[in-house]
MOPAC internal coordinates of N, CA, C and O (Angstrom, degrees):
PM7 1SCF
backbone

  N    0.0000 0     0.00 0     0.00 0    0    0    0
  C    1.4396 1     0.00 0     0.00 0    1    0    0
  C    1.5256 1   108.50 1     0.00 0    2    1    0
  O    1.2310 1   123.84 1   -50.70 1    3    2    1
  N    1.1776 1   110.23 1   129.30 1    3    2    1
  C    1.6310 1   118.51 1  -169.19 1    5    3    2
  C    1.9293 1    89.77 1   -90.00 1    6    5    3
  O    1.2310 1   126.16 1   -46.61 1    7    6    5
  N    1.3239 1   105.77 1   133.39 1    7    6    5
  C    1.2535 1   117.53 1  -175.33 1    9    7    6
  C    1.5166 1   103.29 1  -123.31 1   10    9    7
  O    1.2310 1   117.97 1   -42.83 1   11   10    9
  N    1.8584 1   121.46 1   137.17 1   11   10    9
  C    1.2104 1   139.88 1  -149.41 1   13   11   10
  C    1.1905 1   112.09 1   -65.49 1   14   13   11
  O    1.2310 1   119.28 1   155.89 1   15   14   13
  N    1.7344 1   118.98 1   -24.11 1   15   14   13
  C    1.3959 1   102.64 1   172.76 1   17   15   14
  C    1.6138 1    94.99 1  -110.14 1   18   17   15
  O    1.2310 1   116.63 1  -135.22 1   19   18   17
  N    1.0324 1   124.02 1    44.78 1   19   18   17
  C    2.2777 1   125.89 1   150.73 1   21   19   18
  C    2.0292 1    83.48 1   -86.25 1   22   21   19
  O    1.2310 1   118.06 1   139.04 1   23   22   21
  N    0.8953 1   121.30 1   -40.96 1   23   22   21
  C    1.3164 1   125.97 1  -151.12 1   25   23   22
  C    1.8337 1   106.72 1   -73.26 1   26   25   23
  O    1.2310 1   123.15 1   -55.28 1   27   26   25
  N    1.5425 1   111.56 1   124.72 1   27   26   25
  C    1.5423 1    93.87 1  -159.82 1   29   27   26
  C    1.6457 1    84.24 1  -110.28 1   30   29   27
  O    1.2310 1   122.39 1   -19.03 1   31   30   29
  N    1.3411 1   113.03 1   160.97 1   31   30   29
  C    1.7400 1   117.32 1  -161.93 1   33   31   30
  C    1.6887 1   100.00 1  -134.62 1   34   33   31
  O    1.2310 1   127.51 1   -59.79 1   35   34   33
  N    1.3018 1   103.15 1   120.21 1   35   34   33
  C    1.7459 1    81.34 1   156.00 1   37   35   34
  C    1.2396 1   133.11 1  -105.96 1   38   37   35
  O    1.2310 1   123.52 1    -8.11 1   39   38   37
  N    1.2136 1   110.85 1   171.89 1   39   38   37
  C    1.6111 1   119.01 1  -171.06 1   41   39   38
  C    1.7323 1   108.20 1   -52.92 1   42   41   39
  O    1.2310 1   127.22 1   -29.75 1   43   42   41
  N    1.4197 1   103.71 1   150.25 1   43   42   41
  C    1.7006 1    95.36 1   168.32 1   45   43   42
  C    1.5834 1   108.13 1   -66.39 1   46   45   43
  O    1.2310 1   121.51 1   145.09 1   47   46   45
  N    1.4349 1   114.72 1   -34.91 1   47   46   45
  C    1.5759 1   104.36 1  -179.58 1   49   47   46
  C    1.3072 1   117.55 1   -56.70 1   50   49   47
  O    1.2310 1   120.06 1   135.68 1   51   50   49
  N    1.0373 1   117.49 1   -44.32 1   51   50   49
  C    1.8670 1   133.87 1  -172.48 1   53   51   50
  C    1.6052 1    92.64 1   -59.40 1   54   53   51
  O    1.2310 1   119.71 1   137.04 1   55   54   53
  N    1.4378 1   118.15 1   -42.96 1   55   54   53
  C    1.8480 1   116.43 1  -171.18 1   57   55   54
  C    1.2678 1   102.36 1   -57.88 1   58   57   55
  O    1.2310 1   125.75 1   116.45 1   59   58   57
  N    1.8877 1   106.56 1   -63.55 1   59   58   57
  C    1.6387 1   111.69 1   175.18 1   61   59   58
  C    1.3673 1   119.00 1   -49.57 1   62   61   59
  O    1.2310 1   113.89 1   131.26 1   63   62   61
  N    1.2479 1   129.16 1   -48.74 1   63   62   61
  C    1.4885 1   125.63 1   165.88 1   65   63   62
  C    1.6721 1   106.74 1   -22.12 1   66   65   63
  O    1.2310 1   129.78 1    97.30 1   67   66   65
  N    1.4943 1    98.74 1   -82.70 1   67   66   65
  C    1.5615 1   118.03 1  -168.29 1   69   67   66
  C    1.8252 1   106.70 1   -43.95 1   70   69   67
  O    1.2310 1   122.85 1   111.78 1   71   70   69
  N    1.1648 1   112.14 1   -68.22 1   71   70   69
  C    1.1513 1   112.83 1   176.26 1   73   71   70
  C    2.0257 1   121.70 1   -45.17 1   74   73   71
  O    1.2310 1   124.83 1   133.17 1   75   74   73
  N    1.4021 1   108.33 1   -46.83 1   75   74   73
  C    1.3137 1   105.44 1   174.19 1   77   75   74
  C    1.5180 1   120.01 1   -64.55 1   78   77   75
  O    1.2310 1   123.80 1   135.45 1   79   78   77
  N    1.2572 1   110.31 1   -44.55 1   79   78   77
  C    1.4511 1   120.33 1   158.17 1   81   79   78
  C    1.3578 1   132.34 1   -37.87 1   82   81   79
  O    1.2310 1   124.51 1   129.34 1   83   82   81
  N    1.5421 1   108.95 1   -50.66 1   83   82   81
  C    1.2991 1    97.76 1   145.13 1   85   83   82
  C    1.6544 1   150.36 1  -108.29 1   86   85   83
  O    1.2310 1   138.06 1  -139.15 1   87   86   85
  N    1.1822 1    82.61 1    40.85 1   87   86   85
  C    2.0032 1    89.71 1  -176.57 1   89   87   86
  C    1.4831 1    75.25 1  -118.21 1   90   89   87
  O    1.2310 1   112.02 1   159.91 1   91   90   89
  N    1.1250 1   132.66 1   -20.09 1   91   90   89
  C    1.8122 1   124.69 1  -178.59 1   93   91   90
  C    1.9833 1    99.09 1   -61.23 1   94   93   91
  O    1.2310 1   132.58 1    92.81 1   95   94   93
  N    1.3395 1    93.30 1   -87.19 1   95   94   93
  C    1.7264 1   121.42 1   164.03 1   97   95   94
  C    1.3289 1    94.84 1   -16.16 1   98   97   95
  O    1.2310 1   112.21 1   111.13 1   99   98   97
  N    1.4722 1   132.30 1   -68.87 1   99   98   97
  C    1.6245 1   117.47 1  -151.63 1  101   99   98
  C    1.8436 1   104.54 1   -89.56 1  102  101   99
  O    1.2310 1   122.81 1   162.45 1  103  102  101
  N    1.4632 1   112.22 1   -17.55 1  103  102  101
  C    1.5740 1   107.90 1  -172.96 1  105  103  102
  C    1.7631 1   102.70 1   -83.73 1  106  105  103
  O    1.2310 1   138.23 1   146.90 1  107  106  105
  N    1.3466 1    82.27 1   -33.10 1  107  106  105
  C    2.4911 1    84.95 1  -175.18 1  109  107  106
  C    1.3398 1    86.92 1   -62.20 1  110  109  107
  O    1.2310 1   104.34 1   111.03 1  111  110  109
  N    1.2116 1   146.50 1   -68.97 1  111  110  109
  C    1.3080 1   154.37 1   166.65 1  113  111  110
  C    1.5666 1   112.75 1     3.11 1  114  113  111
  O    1.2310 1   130.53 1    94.57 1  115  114  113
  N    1.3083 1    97.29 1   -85.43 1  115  114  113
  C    1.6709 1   112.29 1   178.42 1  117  115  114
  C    1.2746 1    96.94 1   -49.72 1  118  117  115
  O    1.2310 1   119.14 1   120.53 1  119  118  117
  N    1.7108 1   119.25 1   -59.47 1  119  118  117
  C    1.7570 1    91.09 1  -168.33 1  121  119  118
  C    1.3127 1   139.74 1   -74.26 1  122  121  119
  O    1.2310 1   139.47 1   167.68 1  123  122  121
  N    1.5732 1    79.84 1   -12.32 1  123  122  121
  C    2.1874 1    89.21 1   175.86 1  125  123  122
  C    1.5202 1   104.56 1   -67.54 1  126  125  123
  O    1.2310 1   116.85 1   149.10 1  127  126  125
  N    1.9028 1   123.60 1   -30.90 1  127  126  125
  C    1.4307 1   112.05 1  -163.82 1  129  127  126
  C    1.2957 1    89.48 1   -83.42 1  130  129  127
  O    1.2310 1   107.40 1   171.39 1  131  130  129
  N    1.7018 1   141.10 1    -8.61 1  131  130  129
  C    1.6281 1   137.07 1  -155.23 1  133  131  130
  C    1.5362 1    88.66 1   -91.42 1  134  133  131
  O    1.2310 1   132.54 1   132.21 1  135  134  133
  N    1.4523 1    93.38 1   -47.79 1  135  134  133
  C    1.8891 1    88.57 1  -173.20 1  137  135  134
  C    1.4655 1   126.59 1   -80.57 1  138  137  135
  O    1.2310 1   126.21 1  -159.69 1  139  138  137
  N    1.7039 1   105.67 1    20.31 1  139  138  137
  C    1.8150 1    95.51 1  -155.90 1  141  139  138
  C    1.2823 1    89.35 1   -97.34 1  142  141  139
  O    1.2310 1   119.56 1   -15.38 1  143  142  141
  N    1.2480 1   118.44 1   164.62 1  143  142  141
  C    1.7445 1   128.64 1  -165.09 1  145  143  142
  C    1.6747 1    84.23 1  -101.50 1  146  145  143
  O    1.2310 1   119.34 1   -70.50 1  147  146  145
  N    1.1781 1   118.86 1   109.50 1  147  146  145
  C    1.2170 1   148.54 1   145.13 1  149  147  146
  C    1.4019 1   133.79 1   175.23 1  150  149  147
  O    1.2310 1   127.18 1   -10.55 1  151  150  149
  N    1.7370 1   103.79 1   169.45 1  151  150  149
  C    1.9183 1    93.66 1  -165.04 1  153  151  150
  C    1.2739 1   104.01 1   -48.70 1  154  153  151
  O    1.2310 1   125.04 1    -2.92 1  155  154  153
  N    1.8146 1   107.92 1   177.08 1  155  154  153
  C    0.6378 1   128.58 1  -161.16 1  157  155  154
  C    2.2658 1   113.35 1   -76.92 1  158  157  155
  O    1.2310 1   139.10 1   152.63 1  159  158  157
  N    1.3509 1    80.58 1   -27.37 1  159  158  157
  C    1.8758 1    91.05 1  -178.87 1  161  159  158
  C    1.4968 1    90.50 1   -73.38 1  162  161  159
  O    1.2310 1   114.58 1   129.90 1  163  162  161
  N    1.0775 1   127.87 1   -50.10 1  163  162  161
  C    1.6642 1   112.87 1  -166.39 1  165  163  162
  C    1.5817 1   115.63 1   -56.72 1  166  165  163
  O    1.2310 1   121.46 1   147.44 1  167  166  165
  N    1.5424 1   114.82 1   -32.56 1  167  166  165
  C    1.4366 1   128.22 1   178.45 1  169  167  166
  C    1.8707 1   102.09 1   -62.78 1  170  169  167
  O    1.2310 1   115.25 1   132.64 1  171  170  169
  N    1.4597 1   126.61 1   -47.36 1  171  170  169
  C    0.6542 1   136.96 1  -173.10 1  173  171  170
  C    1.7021 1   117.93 1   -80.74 1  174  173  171
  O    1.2310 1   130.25 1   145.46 1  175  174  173
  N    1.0640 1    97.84 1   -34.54 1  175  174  173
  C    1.8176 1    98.95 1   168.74 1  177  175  174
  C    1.7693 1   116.07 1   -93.29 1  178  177  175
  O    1.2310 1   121.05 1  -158.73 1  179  178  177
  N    1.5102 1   115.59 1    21.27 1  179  178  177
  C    1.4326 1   127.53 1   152.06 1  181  179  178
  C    1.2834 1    93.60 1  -110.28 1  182  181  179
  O    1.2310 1   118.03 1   136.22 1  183  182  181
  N    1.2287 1   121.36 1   -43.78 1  183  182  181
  C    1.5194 1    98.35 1  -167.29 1  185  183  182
  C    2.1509 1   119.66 1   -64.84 1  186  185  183
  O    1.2310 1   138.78 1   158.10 1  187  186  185
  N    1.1351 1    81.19 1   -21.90 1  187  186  185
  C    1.8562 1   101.52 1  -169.10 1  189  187  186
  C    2.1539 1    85.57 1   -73.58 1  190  189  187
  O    1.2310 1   122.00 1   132.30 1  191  190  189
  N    1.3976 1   113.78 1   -47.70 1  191  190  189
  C    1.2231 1   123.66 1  -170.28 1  193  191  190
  C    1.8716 1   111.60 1   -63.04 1  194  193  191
  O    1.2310 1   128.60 1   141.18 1  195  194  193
  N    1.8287 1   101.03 1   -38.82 1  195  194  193
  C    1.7229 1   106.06 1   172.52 1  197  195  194
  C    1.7019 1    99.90 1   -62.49 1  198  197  195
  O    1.2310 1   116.45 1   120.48 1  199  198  197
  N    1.4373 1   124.35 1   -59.52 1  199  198  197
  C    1.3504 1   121.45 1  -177.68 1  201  199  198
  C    1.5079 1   132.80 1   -57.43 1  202  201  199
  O    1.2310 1   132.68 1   171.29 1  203  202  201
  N    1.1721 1    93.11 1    -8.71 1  203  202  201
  C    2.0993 1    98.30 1   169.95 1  205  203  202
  C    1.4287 1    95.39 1  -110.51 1  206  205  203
  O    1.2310 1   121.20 1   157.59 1  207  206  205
  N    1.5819 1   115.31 1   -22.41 1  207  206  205
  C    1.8098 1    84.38 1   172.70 1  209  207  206
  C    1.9732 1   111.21 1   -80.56 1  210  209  207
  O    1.2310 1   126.44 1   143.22 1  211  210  209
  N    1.0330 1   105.23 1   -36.78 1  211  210  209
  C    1.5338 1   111.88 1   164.37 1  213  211  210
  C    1.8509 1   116.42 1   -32.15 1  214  213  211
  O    1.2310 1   132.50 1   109.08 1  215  214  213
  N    1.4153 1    93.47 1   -70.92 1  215  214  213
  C    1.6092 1   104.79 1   173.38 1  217  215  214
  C    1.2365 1   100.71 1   -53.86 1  218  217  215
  O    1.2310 1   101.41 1   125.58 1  219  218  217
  N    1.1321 1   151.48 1   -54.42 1  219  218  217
  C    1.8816 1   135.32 1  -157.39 1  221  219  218
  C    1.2139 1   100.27 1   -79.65 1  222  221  219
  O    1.2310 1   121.24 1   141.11 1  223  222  221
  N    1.6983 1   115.23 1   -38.89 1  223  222  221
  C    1.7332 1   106.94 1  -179.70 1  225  223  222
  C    1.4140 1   132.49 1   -30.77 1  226  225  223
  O    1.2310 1   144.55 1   116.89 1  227  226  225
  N    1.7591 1    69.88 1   -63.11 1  227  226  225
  C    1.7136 1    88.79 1   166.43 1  229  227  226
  C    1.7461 1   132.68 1   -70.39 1  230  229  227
  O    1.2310 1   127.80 1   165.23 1  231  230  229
  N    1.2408 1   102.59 1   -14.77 1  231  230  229
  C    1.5938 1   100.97 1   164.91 1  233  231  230
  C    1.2428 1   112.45 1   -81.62 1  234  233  231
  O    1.2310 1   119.74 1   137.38 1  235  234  233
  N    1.0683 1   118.11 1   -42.62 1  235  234  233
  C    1.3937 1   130.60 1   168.25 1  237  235  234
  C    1.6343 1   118.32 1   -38.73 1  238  237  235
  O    1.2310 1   115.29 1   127.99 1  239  238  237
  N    1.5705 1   126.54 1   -52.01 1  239  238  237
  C    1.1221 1   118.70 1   164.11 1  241  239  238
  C    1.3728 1   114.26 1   -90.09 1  242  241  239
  O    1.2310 1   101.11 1   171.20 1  243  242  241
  N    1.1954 1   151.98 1    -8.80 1  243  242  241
  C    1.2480 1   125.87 1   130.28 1  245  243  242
  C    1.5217 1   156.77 1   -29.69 1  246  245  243
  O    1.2310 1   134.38 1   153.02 1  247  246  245
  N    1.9071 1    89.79 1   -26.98 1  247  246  245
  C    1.6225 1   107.55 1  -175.80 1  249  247  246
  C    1.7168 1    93.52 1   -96.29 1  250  249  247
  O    1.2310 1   119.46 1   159.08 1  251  250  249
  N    1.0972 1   118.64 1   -20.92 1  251  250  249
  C    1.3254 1   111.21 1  -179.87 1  253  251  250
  C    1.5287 1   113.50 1   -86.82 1  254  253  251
  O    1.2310 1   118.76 1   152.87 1  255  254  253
  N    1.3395 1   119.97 1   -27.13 1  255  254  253
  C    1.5086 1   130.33 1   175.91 1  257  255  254
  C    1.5798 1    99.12 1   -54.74 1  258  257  255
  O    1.2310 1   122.73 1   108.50 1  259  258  257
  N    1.4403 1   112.38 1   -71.50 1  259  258  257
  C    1.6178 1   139.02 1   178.71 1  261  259  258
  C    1.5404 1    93.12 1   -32.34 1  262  261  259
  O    1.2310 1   112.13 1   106.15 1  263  262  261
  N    1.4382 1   132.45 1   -73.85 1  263  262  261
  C    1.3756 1   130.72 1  -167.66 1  265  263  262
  C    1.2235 1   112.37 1   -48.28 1  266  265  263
  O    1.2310 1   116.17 1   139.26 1  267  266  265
  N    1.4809 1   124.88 1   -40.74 1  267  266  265
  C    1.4897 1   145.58 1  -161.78 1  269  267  266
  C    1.4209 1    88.94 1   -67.77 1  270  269  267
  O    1.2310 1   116.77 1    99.89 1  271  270  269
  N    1.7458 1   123.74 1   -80.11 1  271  270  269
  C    0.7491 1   136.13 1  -149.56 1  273  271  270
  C    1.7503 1    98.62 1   -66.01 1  274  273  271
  O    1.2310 1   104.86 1   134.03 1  275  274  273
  N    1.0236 1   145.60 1   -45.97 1  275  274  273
  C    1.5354 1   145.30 1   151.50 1  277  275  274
  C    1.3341 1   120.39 1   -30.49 1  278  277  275
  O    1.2310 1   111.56 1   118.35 1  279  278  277
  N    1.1480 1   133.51 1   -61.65 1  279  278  277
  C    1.7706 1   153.64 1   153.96 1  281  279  278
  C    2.0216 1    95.21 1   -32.60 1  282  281  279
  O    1.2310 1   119.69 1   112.78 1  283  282  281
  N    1.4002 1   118.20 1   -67.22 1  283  282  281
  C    1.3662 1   105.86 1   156.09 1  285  283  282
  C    1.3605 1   149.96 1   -44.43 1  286  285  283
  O    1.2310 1   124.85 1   155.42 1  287  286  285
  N    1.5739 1   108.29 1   -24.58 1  287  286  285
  C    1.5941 1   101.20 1   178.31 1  289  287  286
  C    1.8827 1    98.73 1  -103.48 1  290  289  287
  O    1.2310 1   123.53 1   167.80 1  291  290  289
  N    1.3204 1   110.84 1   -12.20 1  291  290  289
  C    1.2131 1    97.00 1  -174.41 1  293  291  290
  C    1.9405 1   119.40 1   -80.35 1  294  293  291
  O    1.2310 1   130.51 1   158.39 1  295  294  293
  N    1.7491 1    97.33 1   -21.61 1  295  294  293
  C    1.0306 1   125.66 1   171.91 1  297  295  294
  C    1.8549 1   101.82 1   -46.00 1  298  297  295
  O    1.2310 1   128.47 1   114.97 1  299  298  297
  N    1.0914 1   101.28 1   -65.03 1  299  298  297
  C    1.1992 1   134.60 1  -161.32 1  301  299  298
  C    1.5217 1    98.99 1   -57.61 1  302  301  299
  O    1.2310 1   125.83 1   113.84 1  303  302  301
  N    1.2117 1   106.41 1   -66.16 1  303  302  301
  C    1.3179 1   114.82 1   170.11 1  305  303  302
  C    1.7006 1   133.25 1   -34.08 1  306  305  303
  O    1.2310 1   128.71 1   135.84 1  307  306  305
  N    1.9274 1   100.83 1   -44.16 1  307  306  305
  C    1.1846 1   121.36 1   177.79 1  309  307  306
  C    2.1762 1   104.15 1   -67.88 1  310  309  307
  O    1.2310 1   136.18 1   122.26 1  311  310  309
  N    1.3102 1    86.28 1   -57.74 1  311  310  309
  C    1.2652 1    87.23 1  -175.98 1  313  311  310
  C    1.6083 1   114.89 1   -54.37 1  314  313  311
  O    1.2310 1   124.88 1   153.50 1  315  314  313
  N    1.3075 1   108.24 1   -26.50 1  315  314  313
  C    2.0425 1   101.29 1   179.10 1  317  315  314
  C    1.8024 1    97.36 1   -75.99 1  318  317  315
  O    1.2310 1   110.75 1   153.06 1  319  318  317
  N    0.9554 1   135.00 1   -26.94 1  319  318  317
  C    1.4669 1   133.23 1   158.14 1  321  319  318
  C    1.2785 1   131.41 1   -62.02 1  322  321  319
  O    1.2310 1   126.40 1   149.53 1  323  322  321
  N    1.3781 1   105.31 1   -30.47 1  323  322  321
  C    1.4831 1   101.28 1   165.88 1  325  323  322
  C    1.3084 1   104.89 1   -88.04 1  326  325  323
  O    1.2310 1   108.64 1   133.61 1  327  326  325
  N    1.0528 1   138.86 1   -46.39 1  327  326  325
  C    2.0267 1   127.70 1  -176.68 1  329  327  326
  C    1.7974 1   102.48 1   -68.10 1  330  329  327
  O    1.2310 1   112.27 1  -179.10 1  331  330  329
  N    0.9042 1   132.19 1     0.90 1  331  330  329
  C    1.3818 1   136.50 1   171.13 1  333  331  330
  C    1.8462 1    97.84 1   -86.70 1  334  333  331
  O    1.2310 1   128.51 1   115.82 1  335  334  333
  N    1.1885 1   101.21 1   -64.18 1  335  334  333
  C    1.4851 1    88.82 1   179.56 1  337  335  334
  C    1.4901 1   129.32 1   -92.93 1  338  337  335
  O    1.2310 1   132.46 1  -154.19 1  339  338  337
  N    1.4838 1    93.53 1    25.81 1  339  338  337
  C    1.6645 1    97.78 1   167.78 1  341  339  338
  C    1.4254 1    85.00 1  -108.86 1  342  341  339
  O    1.2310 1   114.22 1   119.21 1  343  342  341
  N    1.5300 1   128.54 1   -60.79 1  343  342  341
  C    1.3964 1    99.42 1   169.49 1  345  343  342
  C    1.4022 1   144.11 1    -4.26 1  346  345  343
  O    1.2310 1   125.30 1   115.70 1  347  346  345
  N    1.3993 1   107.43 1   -64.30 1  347  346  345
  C    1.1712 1   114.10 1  -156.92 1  349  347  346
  C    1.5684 1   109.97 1   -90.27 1  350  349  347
  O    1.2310 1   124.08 1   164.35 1  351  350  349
  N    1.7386 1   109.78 1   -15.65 1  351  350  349
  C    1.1303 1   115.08 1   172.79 1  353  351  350
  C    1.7002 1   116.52 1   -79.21 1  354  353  351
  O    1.2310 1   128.10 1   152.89 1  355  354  353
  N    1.4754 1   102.00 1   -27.11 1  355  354  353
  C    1.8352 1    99.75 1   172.84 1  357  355  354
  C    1.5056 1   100.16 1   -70.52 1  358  357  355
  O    1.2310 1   114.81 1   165.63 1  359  358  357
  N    1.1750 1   127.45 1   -14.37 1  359  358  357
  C    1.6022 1   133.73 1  -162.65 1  361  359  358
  C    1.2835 1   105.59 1   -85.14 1  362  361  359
  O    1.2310 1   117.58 1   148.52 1  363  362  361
  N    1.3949 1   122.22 1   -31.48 1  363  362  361
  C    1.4186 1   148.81 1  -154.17 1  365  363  362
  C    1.6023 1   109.33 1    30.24 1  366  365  363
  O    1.2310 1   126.93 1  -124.68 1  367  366  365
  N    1.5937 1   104.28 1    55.32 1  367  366  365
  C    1.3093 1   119.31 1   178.12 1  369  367  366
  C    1.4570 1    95.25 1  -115.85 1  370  369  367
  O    1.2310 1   107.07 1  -114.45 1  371  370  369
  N    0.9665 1   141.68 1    65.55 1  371  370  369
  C    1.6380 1   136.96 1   179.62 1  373  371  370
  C    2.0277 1    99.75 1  -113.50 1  374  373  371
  O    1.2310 1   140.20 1   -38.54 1  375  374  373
  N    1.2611 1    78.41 1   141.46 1  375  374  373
  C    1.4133 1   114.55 1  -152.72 1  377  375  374
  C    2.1920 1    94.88 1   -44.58 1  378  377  375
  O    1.2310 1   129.78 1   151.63 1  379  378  377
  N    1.3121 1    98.74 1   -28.37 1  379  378  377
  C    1.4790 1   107.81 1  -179.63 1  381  379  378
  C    1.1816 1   113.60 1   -76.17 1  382  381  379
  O    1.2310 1   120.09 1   146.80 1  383  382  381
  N    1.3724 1   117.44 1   -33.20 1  383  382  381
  C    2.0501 1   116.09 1   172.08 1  385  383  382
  C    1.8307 1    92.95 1   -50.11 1  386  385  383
  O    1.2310 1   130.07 1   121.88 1  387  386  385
  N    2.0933 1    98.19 1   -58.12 1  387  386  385
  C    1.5225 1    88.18 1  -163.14 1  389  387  386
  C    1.4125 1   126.63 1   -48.40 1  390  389  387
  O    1.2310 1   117.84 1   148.10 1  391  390  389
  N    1.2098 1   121.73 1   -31.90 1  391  390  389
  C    1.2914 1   134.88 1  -178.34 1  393  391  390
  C    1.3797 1   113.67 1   -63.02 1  394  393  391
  O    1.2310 1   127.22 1   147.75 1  395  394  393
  N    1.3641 1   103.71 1   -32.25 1  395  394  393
  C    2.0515 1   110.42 1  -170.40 1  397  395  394
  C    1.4200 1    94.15 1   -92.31 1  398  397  395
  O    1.2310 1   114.27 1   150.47 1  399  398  397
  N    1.2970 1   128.47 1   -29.53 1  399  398  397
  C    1.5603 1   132.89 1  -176.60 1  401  399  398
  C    1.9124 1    97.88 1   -71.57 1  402  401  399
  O    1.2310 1   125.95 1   127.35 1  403  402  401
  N    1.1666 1   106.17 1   -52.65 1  403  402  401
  C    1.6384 1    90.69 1   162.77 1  405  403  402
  C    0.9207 1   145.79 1   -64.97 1  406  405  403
  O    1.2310 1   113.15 1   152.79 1  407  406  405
  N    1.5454 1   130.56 1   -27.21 1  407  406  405
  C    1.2320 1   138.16 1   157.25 1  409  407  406
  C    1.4558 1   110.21 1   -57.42 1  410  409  407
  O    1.2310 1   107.31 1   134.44 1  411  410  409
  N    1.2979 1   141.26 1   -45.56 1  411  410  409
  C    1.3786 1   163.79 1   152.44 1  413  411  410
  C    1.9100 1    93.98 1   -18.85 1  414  413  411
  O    1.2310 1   120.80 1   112.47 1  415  414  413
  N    1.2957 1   116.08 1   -67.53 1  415  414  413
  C    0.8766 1   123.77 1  -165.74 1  417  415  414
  C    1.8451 1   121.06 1   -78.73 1  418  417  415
  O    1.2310 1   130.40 1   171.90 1  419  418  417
  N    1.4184 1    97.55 1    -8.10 1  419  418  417
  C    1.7225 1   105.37 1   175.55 1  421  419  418
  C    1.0460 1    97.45 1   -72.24 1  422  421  419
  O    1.2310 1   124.30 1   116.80 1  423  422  421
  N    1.5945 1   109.35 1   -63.20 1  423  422  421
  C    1.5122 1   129.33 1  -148.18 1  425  423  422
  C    1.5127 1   106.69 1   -51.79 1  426  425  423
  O    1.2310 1   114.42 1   159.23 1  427  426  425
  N    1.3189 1   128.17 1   -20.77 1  427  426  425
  C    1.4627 1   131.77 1  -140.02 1  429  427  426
  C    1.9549 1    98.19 1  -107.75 1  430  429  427
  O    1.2310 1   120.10 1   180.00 1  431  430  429

């Protein structure tokens, strides 16, 4: 169960940051290729070139979010396995006593 503070949040400023930053970045963009003195295909084959670098950006931090966020639950995962068997070893209930405690108990 993912619990509210595992969960990391950012600031609304940090959102507005990100977001202005890039509607800044992609609009100067468009107008420098709208205003650049050349034909019309060259305007258009930067502009086709701003929109696939845009699109990969963004795949790009998605595939790295996805990894992050995977690398985290498995983390997570490891670590509930290790306090289980440190548990059980301060407990000196580990699954190998039980096993020797049964054999213990045929033999008799």
């Amino acid at each position: 169960m993912i619990r509210n503070e595992d969960v990391q949040k950012d600031t609304a400023a940090w959102i507005f940051q990100v977001w202005a930053s890039f509607a800044l970045s992609v609009g100067m963009m468009g107008i420098g290729i709208g205003y650049l003195p050349v034909d019309p295909w060259v305007r258009a084959f930067l502009a086709m070139g701003l929109i696939f670098s845009v699109g990969s950006s963004l795949s790009l931090a998605k595939t790295l979010r996805d990894n992050h966020e995977a690398n985290k639950l498995l983390n997570r995962l490891s670590d509930a396995k290790t306090e289980k068997i440190i548990r059980e070893y301060e407990l000196g209930d580990t699954p190998r006593d039980a096993k020797l405690a049964g054999l213990a108990g045929q033999g008799a």
